[in-house]
FIKOLZA-1660 file (N, C-alpha, C; in steps of 0.1 Angstrom, whole numbers, plus 5000, padded with zeros to 4 digits):
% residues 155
   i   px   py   pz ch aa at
   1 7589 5461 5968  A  X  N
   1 7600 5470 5972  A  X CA
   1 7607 5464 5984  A  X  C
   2 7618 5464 5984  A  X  N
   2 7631 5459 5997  A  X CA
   2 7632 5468 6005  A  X  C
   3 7622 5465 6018  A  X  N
   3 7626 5471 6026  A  X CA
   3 7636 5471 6031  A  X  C
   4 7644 5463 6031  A  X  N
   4 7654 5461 6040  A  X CA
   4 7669 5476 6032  A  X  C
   5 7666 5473 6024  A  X  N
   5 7674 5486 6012  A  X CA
   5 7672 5500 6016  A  X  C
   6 7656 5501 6016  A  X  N
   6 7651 5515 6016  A  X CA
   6 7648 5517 6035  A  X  C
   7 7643 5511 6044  A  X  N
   7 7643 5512 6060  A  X CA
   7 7658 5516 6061  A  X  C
   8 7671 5511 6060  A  X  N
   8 7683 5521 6066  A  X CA
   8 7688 5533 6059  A  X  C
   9 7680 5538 6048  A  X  N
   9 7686 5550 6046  A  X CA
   9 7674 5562 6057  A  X  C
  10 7660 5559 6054  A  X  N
  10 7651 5559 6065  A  X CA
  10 7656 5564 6075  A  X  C
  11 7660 5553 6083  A  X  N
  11 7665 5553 6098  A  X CA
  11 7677 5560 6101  A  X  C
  12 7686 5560 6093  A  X  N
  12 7698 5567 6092  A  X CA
  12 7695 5587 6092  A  X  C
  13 7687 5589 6081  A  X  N
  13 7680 5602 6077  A  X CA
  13 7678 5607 6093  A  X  C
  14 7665 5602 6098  A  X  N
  14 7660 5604 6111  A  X CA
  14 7668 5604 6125  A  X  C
  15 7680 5594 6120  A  X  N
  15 7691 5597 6131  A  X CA
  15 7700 5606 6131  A  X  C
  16 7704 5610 6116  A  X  N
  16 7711 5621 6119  A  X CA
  16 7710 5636 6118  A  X  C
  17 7694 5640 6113  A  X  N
  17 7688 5648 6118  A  X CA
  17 7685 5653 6133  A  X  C
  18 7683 5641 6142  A  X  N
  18 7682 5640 6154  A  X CA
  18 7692 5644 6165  A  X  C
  19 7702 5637 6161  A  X  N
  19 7719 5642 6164  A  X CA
  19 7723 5652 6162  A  X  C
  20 7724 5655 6146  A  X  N
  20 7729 5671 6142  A  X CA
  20 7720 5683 6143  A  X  C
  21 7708 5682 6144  A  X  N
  21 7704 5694 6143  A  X CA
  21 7697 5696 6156  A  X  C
  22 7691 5685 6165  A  X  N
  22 7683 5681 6174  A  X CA
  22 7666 5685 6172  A  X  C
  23 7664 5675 6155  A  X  N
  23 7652 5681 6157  A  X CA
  23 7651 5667 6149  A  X  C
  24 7635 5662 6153  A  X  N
  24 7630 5646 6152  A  X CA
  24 7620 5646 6141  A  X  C
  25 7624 5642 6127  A  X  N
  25 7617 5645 6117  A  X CA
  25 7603 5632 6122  A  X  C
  26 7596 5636 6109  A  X  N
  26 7587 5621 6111  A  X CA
  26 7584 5619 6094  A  X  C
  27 7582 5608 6090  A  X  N
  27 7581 5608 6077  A  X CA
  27 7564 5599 6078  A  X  C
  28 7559 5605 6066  A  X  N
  28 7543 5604 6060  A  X CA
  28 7540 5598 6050  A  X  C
  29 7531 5596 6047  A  X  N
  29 7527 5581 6036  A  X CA
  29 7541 5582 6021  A  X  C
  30 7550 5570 6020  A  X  N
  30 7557 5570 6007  A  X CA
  30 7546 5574 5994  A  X  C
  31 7551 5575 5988  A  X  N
  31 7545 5575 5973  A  X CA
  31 7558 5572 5959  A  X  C
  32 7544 5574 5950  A  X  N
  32 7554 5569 5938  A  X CA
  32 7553 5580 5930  A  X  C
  33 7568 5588 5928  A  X  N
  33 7570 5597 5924  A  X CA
  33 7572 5598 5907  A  X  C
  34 7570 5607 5902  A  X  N
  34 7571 5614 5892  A  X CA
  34 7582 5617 5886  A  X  C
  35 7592 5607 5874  A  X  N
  35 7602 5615 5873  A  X CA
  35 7604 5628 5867  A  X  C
  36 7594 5631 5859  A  X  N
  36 7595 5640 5851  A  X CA
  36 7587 5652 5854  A  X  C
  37 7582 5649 5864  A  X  N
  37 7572 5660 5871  A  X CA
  37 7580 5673 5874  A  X  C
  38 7577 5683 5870  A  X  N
  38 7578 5695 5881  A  X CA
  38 7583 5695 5895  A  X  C
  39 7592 5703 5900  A  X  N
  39 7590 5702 5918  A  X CA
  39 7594 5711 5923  A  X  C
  40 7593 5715 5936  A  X  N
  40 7594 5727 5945  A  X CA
  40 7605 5720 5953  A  X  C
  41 7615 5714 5952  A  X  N
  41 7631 5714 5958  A  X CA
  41 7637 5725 5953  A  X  C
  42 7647 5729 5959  A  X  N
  42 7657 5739 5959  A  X CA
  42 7669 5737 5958  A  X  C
  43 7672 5723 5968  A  X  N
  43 7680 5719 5971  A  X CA
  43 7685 5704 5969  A  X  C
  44 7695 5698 5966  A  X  N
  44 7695 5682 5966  A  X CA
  44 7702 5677 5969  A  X  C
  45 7708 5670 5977  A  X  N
  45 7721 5659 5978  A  X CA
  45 7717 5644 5973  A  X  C
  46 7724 5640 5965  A  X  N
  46 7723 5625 5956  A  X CA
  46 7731 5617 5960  A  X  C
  47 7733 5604 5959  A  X  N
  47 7746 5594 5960  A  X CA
  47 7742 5588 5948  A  X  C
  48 7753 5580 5943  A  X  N
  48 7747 5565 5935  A  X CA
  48 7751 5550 5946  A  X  C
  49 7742 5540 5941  A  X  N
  49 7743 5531 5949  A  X CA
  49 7752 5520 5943  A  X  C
  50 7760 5514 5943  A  X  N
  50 7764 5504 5935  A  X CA
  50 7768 5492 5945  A  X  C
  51 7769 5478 5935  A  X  N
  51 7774 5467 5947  A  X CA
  51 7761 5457 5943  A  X  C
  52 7760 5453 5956  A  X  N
  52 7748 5441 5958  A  X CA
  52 7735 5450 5954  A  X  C
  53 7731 5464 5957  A  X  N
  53 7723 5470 5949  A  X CA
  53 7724 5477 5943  A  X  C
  54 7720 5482 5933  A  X  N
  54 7721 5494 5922  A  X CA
  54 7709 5505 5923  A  X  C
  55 7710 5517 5924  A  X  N
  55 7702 5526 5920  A  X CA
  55 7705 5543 5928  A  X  C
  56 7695 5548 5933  A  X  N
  56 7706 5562 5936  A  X CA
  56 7694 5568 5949  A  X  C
  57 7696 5577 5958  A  X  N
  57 7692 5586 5972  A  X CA
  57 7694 5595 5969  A  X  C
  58 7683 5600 5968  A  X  N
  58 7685 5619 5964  A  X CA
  58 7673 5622 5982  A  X  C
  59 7681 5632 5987  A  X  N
  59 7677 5643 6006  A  X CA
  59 7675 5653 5993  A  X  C
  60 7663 5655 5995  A  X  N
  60 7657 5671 5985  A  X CA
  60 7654 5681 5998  A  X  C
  61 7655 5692 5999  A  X  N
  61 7648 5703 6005  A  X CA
  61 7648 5717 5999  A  X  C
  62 7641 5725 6010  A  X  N
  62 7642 5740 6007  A  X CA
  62 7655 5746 6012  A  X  C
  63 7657 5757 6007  A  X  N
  63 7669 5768 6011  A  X CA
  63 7665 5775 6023  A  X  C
  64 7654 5773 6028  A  X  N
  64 7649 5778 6038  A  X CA
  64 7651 5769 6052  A  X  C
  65 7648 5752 6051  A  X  N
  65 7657 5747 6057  A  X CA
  65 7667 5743 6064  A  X  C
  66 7678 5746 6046  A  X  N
  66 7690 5747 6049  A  X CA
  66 7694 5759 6054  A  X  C
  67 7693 5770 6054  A  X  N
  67 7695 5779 6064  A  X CA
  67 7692 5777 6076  A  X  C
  68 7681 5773 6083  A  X  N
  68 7678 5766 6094  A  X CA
  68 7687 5759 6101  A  X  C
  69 7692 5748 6096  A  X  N
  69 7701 5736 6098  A  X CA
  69 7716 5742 6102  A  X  C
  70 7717 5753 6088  A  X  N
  70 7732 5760 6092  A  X CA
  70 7730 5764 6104  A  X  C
  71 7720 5774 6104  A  X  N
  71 7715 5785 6118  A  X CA
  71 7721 5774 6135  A  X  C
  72 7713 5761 6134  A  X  N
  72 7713 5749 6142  A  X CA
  72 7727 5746 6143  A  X  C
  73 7738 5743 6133  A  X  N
  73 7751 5741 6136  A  X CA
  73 7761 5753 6139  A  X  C
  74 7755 5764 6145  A  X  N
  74 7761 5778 6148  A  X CA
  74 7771 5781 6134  A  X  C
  75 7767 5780 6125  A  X  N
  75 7774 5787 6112  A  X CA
  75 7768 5799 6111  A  X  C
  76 7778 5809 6107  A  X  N
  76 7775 5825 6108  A  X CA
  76 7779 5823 6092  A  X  C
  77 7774 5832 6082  A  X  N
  77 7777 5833 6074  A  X CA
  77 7773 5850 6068  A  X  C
  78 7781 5855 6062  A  X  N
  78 7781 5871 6059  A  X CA
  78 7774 5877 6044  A  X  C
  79 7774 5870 6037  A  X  N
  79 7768 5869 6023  A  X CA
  79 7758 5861 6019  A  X  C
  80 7753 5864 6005  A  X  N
  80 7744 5853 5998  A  X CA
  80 7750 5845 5994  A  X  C
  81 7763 5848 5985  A  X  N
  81 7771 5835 5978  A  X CA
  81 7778 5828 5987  A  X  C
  82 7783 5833 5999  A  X  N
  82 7786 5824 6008  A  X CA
  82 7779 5816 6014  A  X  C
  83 7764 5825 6015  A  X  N
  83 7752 5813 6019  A  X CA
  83 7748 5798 6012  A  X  C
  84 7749 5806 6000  A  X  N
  84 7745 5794 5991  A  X CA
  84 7758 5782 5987  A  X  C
  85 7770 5788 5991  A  X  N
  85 7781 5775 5996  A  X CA
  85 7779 5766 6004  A  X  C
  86 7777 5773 6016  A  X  N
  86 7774 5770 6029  A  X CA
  86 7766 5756 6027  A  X  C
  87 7754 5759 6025  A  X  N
  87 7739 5752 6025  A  X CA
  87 7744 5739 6013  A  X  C
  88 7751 5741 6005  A  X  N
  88 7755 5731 5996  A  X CA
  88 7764 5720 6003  A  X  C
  89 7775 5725 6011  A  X  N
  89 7785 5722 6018  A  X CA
  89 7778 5713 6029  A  X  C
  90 7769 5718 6036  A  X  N
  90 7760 5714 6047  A  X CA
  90 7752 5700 6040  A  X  C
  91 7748 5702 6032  A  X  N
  91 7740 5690 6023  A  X CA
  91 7742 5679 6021  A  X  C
  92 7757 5684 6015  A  X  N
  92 7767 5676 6007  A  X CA
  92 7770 5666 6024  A  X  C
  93 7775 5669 6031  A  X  N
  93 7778 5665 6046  A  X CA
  93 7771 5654 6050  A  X  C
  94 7758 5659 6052  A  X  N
  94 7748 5655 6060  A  X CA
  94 7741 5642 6050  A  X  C
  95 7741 5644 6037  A  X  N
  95 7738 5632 6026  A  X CA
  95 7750 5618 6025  A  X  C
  96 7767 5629 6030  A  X  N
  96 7774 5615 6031  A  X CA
  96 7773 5607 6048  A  X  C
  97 7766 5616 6055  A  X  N
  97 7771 5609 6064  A  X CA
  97 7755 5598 6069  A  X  C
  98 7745 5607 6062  A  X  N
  98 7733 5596 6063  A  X CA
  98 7742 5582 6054  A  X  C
  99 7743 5584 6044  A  X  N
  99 7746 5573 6035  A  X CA
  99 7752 5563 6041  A  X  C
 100 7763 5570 6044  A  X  N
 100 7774 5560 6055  A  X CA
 100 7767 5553 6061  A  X  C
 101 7762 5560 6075  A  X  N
 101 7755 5549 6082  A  X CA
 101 7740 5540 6077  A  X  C
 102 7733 5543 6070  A  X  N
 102 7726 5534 6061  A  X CA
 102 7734 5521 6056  A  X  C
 103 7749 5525 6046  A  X  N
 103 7754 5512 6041  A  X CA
 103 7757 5503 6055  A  X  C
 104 7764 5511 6064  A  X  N
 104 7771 5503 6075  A  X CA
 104 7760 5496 6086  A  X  C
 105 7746 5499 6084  A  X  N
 105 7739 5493 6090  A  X CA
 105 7735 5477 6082  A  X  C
 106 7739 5478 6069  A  X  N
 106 7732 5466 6060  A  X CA
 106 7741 5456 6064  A  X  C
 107 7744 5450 6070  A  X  N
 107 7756 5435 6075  A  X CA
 107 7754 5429 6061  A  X  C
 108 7761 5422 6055  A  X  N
 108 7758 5409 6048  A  X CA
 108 7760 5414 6032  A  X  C
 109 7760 5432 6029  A  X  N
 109 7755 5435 6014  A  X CA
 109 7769 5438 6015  A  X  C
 110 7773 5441 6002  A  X  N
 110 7782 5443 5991  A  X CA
 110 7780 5460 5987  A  X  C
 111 7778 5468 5991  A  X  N
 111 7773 5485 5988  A  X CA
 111 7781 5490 5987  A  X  C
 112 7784 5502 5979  A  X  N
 112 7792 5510 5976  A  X CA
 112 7784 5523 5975  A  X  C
 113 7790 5535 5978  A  X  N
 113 7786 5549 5972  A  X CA
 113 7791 5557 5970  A  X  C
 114 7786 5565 5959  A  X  N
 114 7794 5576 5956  A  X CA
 114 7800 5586 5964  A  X  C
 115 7807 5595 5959  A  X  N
 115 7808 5609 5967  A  X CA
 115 7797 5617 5963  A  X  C
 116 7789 5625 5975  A  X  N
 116 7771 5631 5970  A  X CA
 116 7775 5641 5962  A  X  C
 117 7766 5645 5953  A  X  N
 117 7768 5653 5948  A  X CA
 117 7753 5663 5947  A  X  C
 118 7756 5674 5950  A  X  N
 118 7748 5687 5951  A  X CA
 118 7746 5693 5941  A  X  C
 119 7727 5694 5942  A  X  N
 119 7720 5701 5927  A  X CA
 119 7716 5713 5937  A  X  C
 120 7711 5723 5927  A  X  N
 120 7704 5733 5934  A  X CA
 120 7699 5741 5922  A  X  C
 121 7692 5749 5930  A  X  N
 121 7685 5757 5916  A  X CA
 121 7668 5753 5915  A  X  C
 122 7658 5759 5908  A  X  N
 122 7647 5757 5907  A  X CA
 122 7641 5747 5898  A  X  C
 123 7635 5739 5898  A  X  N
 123 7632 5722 5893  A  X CA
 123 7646 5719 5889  A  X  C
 124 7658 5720 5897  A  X  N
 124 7668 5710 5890  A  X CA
 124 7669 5701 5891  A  X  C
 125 7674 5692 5882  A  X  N
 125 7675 5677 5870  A  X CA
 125 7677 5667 5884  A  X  C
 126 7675 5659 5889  A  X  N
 126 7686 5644 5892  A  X CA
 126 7681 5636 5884  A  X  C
 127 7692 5625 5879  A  X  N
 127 7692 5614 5868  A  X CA
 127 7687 5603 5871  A  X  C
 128 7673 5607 5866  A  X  N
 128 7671 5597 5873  A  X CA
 128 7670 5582 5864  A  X  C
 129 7670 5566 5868  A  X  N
 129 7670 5559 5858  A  X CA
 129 7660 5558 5852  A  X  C
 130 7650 5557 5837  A  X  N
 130 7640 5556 5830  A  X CA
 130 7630 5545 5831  A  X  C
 131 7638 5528 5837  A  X  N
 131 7632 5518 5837  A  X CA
 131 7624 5517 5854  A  X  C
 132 7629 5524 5862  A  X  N
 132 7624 5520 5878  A  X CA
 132 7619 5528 5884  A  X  C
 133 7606 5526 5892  A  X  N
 133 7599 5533 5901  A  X CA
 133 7607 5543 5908  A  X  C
 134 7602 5553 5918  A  X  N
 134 7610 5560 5928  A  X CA
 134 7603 5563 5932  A  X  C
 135 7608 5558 5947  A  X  N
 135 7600 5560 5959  A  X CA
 135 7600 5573 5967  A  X  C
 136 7593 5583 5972  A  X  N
 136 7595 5596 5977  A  X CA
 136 7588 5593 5993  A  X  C
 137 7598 5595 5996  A  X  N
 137 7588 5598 6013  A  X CA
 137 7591 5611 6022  A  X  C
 138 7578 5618 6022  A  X  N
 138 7580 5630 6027  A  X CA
 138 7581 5630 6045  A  X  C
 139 7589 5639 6046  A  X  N
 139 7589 5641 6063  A  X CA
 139 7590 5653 6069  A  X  C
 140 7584 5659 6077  A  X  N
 140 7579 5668 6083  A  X CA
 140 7587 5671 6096  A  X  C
 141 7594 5685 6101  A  X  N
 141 7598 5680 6110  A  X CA
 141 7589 5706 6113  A  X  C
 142 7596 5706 6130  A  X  N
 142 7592 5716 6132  A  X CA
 142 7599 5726 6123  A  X  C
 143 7609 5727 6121  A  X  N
 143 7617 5736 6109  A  X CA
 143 7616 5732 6096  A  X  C
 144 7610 5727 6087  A  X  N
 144 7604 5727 6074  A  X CA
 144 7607 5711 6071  A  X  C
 145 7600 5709 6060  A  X  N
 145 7598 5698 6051  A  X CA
 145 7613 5693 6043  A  X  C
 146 7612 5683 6046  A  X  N
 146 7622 5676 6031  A  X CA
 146 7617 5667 6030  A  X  C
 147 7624 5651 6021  A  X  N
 147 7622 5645 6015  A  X CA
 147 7631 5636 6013  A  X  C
 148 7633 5624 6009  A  X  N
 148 7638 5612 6005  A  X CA
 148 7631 5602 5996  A  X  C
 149 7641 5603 5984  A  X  N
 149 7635 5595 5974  A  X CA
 149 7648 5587 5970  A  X  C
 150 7643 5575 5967  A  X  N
 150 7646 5563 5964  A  X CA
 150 7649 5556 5955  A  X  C
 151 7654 5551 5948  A  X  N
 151 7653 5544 5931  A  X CA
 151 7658 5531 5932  A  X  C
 152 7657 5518 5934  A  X  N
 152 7670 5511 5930  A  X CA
 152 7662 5503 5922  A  X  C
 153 7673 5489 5915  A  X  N
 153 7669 5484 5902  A  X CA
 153 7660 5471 5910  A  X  C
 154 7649 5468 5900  A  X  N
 154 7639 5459 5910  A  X CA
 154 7628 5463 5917  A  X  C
 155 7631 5480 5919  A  X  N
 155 7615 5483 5927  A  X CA
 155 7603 5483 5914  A  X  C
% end
């Protein structure tokens, strides 16, 4: 596996959790995830990768998080369906702006990425490709658990 691919989305993750929410995740042994497994996300923001690498970043968490994170960027919100905007909107955000700085840390690559796009719902789908591993690395922070998993072509 390329580190050099998967360390700046990493580093990026952990910095802009750090910045936006002021809270210092820490991430725990990778593993090799399961595409077809079951899972307890709730929530997801995805990119695809394209360019010098191919493959896709899915930021998984709970709705309990994301509520958290809103709560942390002083968003008031008055409903459920506006909550559940919110936390998508918030996601969506915070997935393009890790991304960004991940690609813009890589000097020398050719990267491109999508616009993120937000799943939610109980075990919902991301596409993932059939031929390549994915990497999951879980991180822990004082306001709840998420996640970053990994896919590109070659792992």
């Amino acid at each position: 596996m390329d580190v050099s691919v998967i360390n700046p989305f990493l580093s990026a993750c952990e910095d802009a959790f750090a910045t936006m929410f002021n809270i210092i995740p820490q991430h725990k042994e990778p593993y090799l995830l399961n595409p077809t497994a079951t899972h307890m996300w709730e929530i997801s923001g995805l990119v695809l990768v394209s360019g010098d690498e191919i493959g896709i970043v899915v930021f998984r968490l709970h709705r309990r998080l994301a509520e958290k994170l809103l709560e942390l960027s002083d968003m008031s919100v008055d409903n459920p369906e506006e909550m559940e905007e919110m936390e998508k909107g918030l996601v969506s955000e915070f997935t393009n702006i890790i991304t960004g700085n991940a690609v813009s840390s890589m000097s020398g690559k050719n990267i491109n990425v999508s616009a993120p796009d937000v799943r939610a719902g109980k075990n919902h789908e991301i596409p993932w490709p059939r031929s390549a591993r994915i990497l999951g690395v879980p991180f822990y922070t004082k306001e709840g658990i998420f996640e970053v998993d990994i896919c590109f072509r070659g792992m």
